[in-house]
Every structure is written in C-alpha cells, then in structure tokens.
C-alpha positions, -999 to 999 in steps of 0.1 A, spaced: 176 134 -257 189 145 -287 194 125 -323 160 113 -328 120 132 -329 98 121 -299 60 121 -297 49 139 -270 39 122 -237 1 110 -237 -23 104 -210 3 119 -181 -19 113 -155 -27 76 -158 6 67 -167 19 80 -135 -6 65 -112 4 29 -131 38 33 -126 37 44 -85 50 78 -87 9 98 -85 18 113 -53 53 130 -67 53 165 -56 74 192 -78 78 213 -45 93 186 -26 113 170 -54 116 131 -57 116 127 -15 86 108 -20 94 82 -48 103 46 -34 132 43 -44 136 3 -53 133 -17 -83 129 -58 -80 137 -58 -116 164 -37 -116 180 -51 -92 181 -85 -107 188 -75 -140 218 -61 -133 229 -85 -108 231 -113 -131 249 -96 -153 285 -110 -144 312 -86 -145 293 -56 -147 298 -53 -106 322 -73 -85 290 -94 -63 309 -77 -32 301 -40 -49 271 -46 -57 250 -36 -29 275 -9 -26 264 5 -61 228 3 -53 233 21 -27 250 48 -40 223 53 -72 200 58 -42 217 91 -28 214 124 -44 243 134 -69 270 153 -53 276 190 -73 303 196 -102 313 219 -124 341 229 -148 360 262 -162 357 268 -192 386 258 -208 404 280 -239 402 313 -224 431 333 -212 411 339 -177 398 298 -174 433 298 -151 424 329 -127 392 315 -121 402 278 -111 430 299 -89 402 321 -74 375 290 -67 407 274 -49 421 306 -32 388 323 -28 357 302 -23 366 266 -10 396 283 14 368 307 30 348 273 34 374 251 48 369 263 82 352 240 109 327 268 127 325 304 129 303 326 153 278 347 147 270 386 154 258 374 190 287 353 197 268 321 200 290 287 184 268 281 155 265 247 135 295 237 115 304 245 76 285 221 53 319 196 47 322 201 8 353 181 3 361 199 -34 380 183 -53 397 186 -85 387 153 -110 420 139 -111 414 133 -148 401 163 -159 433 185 -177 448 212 -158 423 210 -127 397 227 -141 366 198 -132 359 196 -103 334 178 -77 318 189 -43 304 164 -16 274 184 -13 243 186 -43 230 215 -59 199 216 -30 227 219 -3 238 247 -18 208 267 -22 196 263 8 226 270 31 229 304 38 266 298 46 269 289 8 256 317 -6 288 336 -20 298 300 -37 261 302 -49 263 333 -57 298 328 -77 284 298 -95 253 316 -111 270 345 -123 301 328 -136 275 301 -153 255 331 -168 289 349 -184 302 315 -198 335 310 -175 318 276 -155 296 251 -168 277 232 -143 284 197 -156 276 162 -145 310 146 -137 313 116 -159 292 134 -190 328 154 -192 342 127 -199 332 118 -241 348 150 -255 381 147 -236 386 109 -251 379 122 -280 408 139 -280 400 172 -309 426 187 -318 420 226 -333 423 219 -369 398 189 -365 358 195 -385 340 182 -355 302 172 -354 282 163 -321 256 146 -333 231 148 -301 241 179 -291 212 197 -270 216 206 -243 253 214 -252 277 210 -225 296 185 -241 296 204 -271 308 234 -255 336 210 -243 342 206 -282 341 243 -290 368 248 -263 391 225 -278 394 238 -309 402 269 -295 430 255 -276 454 277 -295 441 317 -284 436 343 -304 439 329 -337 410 321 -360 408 283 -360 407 260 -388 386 233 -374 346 238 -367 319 221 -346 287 212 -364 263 207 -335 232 190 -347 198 177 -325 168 168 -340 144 188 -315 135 226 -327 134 238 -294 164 226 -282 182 236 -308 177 271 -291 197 256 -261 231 249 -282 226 285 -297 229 298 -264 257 273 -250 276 284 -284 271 326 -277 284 320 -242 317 308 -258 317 332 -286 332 308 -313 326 316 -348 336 284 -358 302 266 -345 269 256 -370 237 244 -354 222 225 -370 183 206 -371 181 170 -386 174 133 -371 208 120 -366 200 89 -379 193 101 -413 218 134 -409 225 149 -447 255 151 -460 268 181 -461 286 192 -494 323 214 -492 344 225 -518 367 205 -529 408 216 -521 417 199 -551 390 215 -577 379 244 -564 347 246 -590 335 208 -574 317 205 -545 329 167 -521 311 153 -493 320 168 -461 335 139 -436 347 144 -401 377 139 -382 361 137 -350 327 124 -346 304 125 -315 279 100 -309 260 106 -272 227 85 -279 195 90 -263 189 64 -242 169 46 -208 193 66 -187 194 45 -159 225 54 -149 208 92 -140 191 75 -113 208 98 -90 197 129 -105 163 114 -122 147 95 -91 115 93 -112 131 63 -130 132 41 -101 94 30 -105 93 32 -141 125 16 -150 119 -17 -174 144 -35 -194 119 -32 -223 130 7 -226 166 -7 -238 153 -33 -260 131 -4 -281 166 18 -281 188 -8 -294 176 -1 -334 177 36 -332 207 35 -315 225 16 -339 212 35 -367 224 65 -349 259 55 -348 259 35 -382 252 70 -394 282 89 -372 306 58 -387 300 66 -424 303 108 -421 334 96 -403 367 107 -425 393 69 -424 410 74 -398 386 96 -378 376 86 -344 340 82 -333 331 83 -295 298 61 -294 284 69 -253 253 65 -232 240 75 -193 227 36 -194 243 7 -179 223 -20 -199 246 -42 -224 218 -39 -242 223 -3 -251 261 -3 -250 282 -33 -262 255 -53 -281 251 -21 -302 291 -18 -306 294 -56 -310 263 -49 -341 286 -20 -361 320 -40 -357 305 -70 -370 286 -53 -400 320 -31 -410 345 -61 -416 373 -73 -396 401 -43 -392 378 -17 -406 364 -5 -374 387 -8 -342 380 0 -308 406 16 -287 419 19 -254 414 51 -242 424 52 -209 456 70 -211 436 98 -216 416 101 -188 443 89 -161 433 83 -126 390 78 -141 380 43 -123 360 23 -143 350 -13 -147 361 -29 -186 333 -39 -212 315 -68 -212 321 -101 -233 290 -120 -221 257 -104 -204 217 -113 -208 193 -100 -222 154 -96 -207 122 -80 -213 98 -60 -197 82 -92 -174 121 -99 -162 126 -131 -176 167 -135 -185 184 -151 -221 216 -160 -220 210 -165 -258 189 -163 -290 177 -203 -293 165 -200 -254 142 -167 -267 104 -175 -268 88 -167 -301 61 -145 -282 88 -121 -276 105 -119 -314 90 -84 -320 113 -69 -291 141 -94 -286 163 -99 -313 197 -121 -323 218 -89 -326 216 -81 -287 229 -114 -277 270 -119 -273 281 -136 -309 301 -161 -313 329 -137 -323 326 -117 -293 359 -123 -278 375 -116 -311 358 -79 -310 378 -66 -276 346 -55 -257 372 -49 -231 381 -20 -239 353 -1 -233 344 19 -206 314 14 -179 318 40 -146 297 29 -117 281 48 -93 298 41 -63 336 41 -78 339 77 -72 304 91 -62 293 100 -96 262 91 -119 265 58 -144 279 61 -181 292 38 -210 320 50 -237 337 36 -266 363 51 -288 363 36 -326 391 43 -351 379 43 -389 412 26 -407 390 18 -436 357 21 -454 332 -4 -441 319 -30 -461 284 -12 -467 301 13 -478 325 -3 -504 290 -22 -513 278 14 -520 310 30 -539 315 -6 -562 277 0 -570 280 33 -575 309 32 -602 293 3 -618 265 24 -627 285 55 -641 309 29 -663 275 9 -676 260 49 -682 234 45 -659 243 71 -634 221 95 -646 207 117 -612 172 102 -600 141 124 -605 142 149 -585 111 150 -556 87 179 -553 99 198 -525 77 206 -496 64 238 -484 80 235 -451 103 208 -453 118 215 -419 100 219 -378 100 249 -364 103 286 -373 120 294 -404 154 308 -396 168 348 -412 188 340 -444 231 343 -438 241 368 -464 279 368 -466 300 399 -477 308 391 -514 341 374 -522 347 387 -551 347 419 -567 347 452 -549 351 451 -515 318 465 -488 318 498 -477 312 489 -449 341 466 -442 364 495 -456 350 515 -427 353 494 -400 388 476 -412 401 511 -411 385 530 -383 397 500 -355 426 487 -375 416 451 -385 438 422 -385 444 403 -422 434 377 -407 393 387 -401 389 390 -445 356 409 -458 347 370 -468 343 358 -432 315 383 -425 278 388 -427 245 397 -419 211 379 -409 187 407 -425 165 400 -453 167 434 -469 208 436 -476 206 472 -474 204 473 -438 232 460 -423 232 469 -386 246 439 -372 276 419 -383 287 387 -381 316 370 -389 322 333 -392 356 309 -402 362 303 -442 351 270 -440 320 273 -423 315 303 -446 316 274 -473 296 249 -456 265 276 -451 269 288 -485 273 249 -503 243 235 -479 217 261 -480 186 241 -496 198 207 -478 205 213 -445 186 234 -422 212 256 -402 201 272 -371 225 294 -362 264 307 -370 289 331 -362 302 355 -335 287 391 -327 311 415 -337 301 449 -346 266 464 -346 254 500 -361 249 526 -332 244 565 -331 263 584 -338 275 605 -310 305 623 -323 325 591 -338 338 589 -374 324 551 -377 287 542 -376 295 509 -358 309 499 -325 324 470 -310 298 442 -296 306 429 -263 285 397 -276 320 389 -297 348 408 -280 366 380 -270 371 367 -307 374 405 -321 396 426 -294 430 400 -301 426 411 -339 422 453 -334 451 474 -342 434 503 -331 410 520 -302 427 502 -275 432 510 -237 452 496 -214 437 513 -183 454 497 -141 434 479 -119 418 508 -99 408 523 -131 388 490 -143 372 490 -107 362 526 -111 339 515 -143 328 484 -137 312 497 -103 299 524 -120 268 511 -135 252 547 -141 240 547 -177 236 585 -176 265 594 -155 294 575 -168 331 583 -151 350 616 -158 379 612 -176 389 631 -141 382 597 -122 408 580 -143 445 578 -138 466 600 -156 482 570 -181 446 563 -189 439 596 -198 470 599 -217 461 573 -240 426 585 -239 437 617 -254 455 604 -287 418 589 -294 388 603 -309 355 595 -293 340 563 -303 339 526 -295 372 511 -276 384 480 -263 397 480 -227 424 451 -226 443 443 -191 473 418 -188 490 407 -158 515 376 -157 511 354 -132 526 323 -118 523 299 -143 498 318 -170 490 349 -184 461 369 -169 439 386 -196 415 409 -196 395 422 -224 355 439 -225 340 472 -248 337 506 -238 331 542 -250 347 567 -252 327 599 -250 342 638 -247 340 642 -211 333 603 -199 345 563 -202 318 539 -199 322 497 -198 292 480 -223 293 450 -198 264 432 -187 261 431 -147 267 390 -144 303 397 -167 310 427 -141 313 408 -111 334 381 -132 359 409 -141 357 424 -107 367 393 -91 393 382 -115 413 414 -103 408 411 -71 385 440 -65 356 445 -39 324 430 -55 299 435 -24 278 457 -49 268 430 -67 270 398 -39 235 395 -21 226 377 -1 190 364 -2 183 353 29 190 387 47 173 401 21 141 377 25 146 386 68 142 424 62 113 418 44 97 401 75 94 366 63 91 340 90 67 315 99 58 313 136 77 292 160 110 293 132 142 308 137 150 337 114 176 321 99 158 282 97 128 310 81 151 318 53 163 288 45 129 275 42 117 300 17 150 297 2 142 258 -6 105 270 -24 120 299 -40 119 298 -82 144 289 -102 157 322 -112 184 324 -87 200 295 -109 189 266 -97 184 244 -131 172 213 -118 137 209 -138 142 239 -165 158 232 -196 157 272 -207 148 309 -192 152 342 -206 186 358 -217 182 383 -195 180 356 -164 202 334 -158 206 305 -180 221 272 -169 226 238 -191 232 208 -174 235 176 -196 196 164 -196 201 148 -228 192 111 -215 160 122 -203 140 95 -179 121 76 -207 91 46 -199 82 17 -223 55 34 -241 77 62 -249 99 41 -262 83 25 -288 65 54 -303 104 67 -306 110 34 -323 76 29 -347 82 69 -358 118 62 -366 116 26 -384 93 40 -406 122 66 -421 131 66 -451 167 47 -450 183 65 -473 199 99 -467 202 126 -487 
C-alpha cells in the first residue's frame, strides 16, 4: 500500500484471536482460515449490477480457490521476443505431454495440466496465465526446470511475476515514450516497471519521457529502486512523499530558460491503497476480517489521493484512478466525488476498452448501497442514522447527477470471468483546469495585480524533514565550462555516442574527488534532481555505467558496468566484439574467476578482432534475425593478454545461455534430487512424496515470494504487486485520523 504513512499494527495477538484467524499457521499457509463471510456476501449481493444474480455464487466460489500463476516479459528489450518464443517452444511444449515413465519403467502420475495461456489482451503475447498457483509449482518435481526458469529470469529482470489483472492500469494508460510519467503508489513496482518499459518502446535511443515513481513508505521505496535497476532505465526518479500532499516539483521552463515552472504530467498513475477484497484469492486472511467499515475509512484518503494526481495532471493528460477492491464505495463514489467537484466537461471519463481487447469485465455502476461495519444497507443519505455520521457520509451515496457522469464506463473484473483476482479502473481525460483550480489561479493573480503577492514567511526548516536514512547527494558533471577529465577519458577510450553528453552524468560520492562510479541520467531528470533538491526527497536515479577498476594493463581507469550495459553498449563506438554462438557458450560456462578462457579457446574471427584491441574492458554484442524480430545480445567482458572473461552474474548466464540455445545443465538443479542424495526422507514416504514434502517447508530463497516483500541482491528478488495489502477496521482509521490531520496544502 503505497500513497499514504500507516501506523504500525498494535496488539497482533488479540486482534487475531477477535477476528477468527488465532490458529493461522505460516507453515501451512491460509488452509486453515474459514473461508466465508455473512457480510460479505450480502454486501455484495445487493449490490445490483455488480454480478448477474446467476454469477454470483459462481464468483464466490471462485474468490475461494487459490489464484492461478502469471507472469509477463519484460517488454522493450531486444530479447523480451526470444524469451516469450523460448517459454512457448521450450518450457510449456516439454510440459504438454500427458505421462512419461520413469528410470524403472513404471507409468507415473500425469503432468500437472497447466493450460498456459497467453492473456489475449496483453500486446504481443508477452502476459501470460497458468492453471496451476505458485505452490503447484514448487512443489512438483516435474515443474522444476519451469521453476527453475522463472527465478532466474525474475532475478535478471526478463519476467516479472505479476498478478493478471494488476497489468492491466499501465497498458490503458496508454504512455507513449516522450510522456513525464508519475506512479504515484508505486512500491512494490511492477506496474511501474510496466511504465519504465513503455517509454523505452523505441530501443537504443535515450528517451525523452521519464517515470517519477513515488510511495510514501521508506522501506519500500527500496523495492522500486530495485524493480528500476532490473530494467536499467536512466530515465526513472524514486521518489518519498504522501501522495496526497505530493510537492510540486519545479522544471525549467522551455520558453525562459532562467525561470523555473511547475512540473505537470502527461500521464498520471493513481493505484490507491485500499480494503483489497478483491485479493481474496491470494490474501485468504481477509475472509474473517473483511468489514465494509474498512472502505468507508478509505473513501477520504482516497479521494485526496486522486484529487492530488488530477491537479499535477498536464490538460489533456490522462489519469488512471484503480483499486484491488470491489466496493462502490472505494471505486465509483470516489470518481462520482472528483467529477462533480471539477465542473461539467473538465474531467471526462473514457472508454478504454479498445485497449485491452478481448479483457471481460462487467461496466461501472450507476446505483449501489452503502453499509457499515454492523451490515446494515442505505440506499441513500436521508435513510442514514445520525449515530453513524462520523463514517457514513453524503459523498458515497449515487447523486442525483449520476447518470449524467457515465459510471459506465468504468471497469470492474470479477473473479470468475477469466480465473483472475478482483480490480476496478477508470481512465480520466483532463480537457480543462478544474474549478478548484481556476478558484486558485483567479485568486492568485488577484493578489499579484492588488500587490499582495508578496512570498509567505518562510518556515524554520526541520532537522530531518524526511523518514528514513538520508540518501548520498547526486553531483552532476558541470554543464558549463570545461569539460571532466574524466568524461574526456572515457568518451575517447570506448568511443561514446553524442548522444550520452558530459551533462547527463554523475556521481553519488560526497567527496567529488573520488569519482569511482558513474552514473548517467536523461536531461530532464538531470533538471528535475538539480531544480528539486531541498523540496523533494529523491531516492534514487540513474543507470550504472562505468565504474573505476585496476588497472591491469588498460589505458582507461574505468570499465564498463554490467549493472547499465544494456543502456550503454548501443551507444559505444569502440571495444566491441562480435564473438559466434559456441564462443559465447565457451564463457559463459566458464565461471573460473582465475582461469578465464584462452584466447586459444576462441574461434579464429573472435581472435581476429581481439587482436586489433588493447586489453581493457569490452562489450560482447551478438545479433541473429529471426522470424519476425531481431535477436540481440549484449553483456561486459575483459579482455586480458592471454584470456576473455564475461562480467555476468550467474542468474544473467543461464538467461544468455538459453536465449542461444546452448546447454544450461550447469546451472539447472534440481532440488529434489539434490535433497534425495542427502538422505532426506521421512519413514513410510516415498523418495520422491519425501522431496516434495520438504520442498513445500523449504525457505523462500528458491524464489517463492508469497509472504516476503524483499531479500538480499545477491538472492533472488521477486516483486509481486502487494500494494493493497489485507487491511482490518482499526487499521483503517488510524490511516485516516493520521492523514486528516495533514496539512492541506502542498508545497
């Protein structure tokens, strides 16, 4: 949950003995939770439209299973193609046979059935949805190489393990890649990766949009740094701030170059926190907790949220407002608030459809009721008892201009429709400033032509005005005057690109004498970092590029980072290989630090080009056309006297290996052989039913990211779209006391 702080949860203990989910047991997952809701149920069922009355039984049945697997490929790299075309040739073709006997010759159990299929809206078939959950897969030992495939290629970046209809915000929000994007609850970042991939539609060029990714959590934060260095954009700024009070952000002005404007967006999203009762699936701890009085409590902050997102919003900008909840509540009685409050024609809401073709989904409401946390229903306002003012209020109900508003057009997915969690979106066009916002510029230039507009006093500033640790100054490369060094070195030594100016780069080093790692960011987020640096609190920027290393016989004192090589090979002019496929194998299996290959391992082309090159840092590029797409190719090496060697982690190895088509058994183990030669079995189990029992306990490092949000670099990271956490009454309106109490203005 990402736009707003949260108190931490109090008394734990008690609260889960009162809400019926004490005996829940972390090693046996949500098994034992009851999973029924009186309430629930007849909340929803009297809200008519929501679910066809013949469905509806159908959808409660269907939040009750577990949530079937998905994932996508990453989606503007030159290899997102060969890996949808190996998942396809490779992994679900090995699995689409029936049976299959074993060493013995004995008829074992069938193939788990995991019907994949591509989402039919998703662009280019790269989302796609398995009829089995994450626990199947873990567990089966005849899934391991698809388990194995989906860590690894999670870890390097090329998949994201994604929630199927959480893909589905970024893609109506159609960004284009000269669009200034910001994703306002970011954390944990897969939609927001979504964003960075589409302004990176066009390759190997240094875009002109950016992504500002903002959450208010500190710790979090950390998550959307990592999503961000996956994808190796240097057109991304995470950012820290409650999204309902997010600063502006000042950028220079195009038209006077010495003025600094208000930065506004093009392309604005606006994923609330919410109950998220339509993560049922996934979050069974909801079931016994679940109240109506959570999405009453939201409604406010909500609103704020998005009142916010509408007036950083550039006229005519679009603004995708969505939420895992099903509650009217929460979704259109907080639409049906903003369109009201901006003025007839100023905000529209559009159908977005067309851009998700073949999604089934049920239109937004025009009339629903509202209840409260002891299940009473209100069809309106007047029939509200007084007692129940300080959470009920007038904006939740249907107005009388409802039907003037065309609810309809939003968008509710189901459960059952097509086997996926629940989720609400809305698209909004700005064709206008809204009417709080004229209010504000007519006030505004009344007080500059009366000569009031002097600038307020300004407030003592606090010691630490931000949470969290205090984040390593950006120092840019100066702009003007005599060019670094450094640059000079580097431009020269591995033939830069005009494109990557002195400008773009920096370093994160207090003392600027020490410059052993370099960054390098777009122009404009170069400006936004240097115009914002007291005001907003910036967590992170910029791509990897080159860092300082010894110097072992090469003319430059830095090398190429493999961190950044897919934004900084497609601009090098020089130190490039083009080594075959057998000569790519040869390193990447060779994983010897000490004995790298021979240049005597090597084909003779590769040490022909090896020879017109000094020792020193190289990039190793490989293209191969292919049906439809261009296969590409691209990590660091080394060149040494007598040796080659690939800087590339073991996870991006077995990605490269596999994209050429090369043998990867090195690096594929499987764990439950492994476990078996270590003697693990329980008495009176099978050696295999053994293994697949200890494979259900074992810990999450193998990549299973069902309960952990974060683990160590060096492990396997995965990010799932958690931001809708499960959240009870209480929680709710500490979020909502903590957040009314803000100061209104922003800054």
């Amino acid at each position: 949950m990402g736009g707003i702080r949260r108190n931490k949860k109090k008394n734990h203990e008690k609260k889960q003995n009162e809400s019926g989910w004490k005996n829940f047991d972390p090693a046996r997952g949500y098994k034992n939770i009851v999973k029924e809701n009186a309430l629930f149920e007849t909340f929803y069922k009297a809200q008519d439209g929501l679910c066809p009355p013949e469905e509806f039984d159908e959808m409660i049945a269907s939040l009750r299973k577990d949530l079937p697997a998905s994932f996508r490929v990453t989606g503007f790299r030159s290899q997102a193609f060969g890996v949808r075309d190996l998942i396809e040739g490779t992994y679900f073709a090995e699995l689409a046979q029936k049976e299959r006997k074993d060493g013995e010759g004995e008829l074992e159990k069938e193939l788990p059935k995991i019907e994949p299929k591509a989402l039919p809206w998703y662009p280019d078939r790269l989302g796609w949805q398995l009829a089995i959950t994450r626990n199947d897969i873990r567990r089966d030992e005849t899934l391991f190489k698809l388990h194995n495939f989906l860590i690894s290629e999670t870890e390097s970046g090329n998949i994201s393990r994604q929630e199927t209809v959480s893909m589905i915000p970024p893609i109506v929000l159609d960004v284009k890649p000269h669009h200034k994007v910001l994703d306002m609850c970011a954390a944990p970042g897969s939609k927001t990766a979504q964003l960075i991939e589409a302004i990176h539609a066009e390759e190997d060029v240094v875009p002109k949009g950016l992504v500002v990714a903002n959450d208010s959590d500190n710790s979090r934060c950390y998550m959307l740094v990592h999503q961000a260095k996956r994808l190796q954009s240097p057109a991304v700024i995470i950012t820290n701030h409650d999204a309902s009070i997010m600063p502006n952000m000042k950028i220079t002005d195009p038209k006077n170059p010495n003025e600094k404007i208000n930065l506004k967006f093009d392309r604005i999203l606006c994923d609330v926190p919410c109950s998220g009762d339509g993560t049922l699936r996934k979050n069974a701890d909801i079931w016994p907790k679940w109240s109506a009085a959570i999405g009453l409590n939201l409604h406010g902050i909500q609103y704020r949220i998005l009142k916010r997102g509408i007036e950083l919003l550039e006229v005519g900008g679009r603004l995708v407002y969505s939420t895992c909840s099903l509650s009217p509540v929460e979704d259109e009685a907080v639409i049906q608030k903003i369109l009201l409050e901006a003025g007839k024609d100023n905000l529209v809401l559009e159908d977005a459809s067309s851009l998700v073709p073949g999604l089934k989904f049920t239109p937004g409401l025009s009339s629903w009721k509202v209840s409260h946390k002891g299940g009473d229903l209100f069809s309106k306002w007047a029939d509200v008892d007084e007692k129940y003012y300080s959470h009920v209020r007038p904006s939740m109900f249907p107005s009388d201009e409802v039907t003037d508003l065309k609810l309809d057009r939003c968008m509710r997915v189901l459960p059952h429709q097509q086997d996926t969690g629940g989720f609400f979106v809305a698209v909004l066009t700005k064709k206008n400033l809204c009417q709080w916002e004229s209010k504000q510029k007519s006030d505004a230039e009344q007080e500059a032509s009366n000569g009031n507009g002097k600038e307020p006093p300004k407030k003592k500033p606090r010691k630490n005005p931000y949470q969290g640790f205090k984040e390593d100054p950006f120092i840019y490369f100066n702009s003007e005057g005599p060019i670094e060094p450094i640059f000079t070195e580097i431009s020269n030594y591995f033939g830069l690109h005009q494109d990557l100016k002195p400008q773009m780069f920096l370093t994160r080093c207090k003392d600027t004498s020490k410059k052993n790692t370099l960054y390098y960011t777009t122009e404009i987020v170069r400006d936004i970092v240097q115009s914002n640096e007291e005001k907003v609190k910036i967590i992170n920027t910029g791509v990897k590029a080159f860092t300082r290393c010894e110097n072992k016989g090469a003319l430059c004192d830095f090398r190429l980072a493999q961190e950044g090589s897919l934004m900084t090979i497609p601009f090098l002019g020089k130190r490039i290989l083009r080594p075959s496929v057998e000569d790519l194998e040869v390193l990447l299996l060779s994983s010897d630090v000490e004995m790298p290959p021979s240049h005597a391992k090597l084909s003779k082309s590769t040490q022909d080009q090896m020879s017109q090159i000094e020792t020193g840092s190289v990039a190793l590029v490989f293209e191969e056309k292919r049906d439809d797409y261009l296969l590409k190719v691209e990590f660091v090496g080394w060149k040494g006297k007598n040796s080659l060697r690939a800087y590339v982690p073991k996870g991006e190895r077995i990605h490269y290996l596999r994209l050429l088509g090369c043998d990867t058994s090195k690096y594929e183990k499987n764990k439950f052989e492994e476990r078996r030669a270590k003697g693990w079995k329980r008495n009176g189990d099978s050696e295999r039913e053994e293994a697949q029992k200890e494979a259900e306990n074992s810990d999450k490092k193998d990549g299973d990211e069902s309960n952990n949000q974060a683990q160590d670099e060096k492990e396997t990271v995965k990010v799932e779209d958690t931001k809708n956490e499960p959240m009870d009454t209480e929680q709710a309106e500490n979020l909502v006391h903590n957040t009314d109490n803000t100061d209104k203005g922003t800054r």
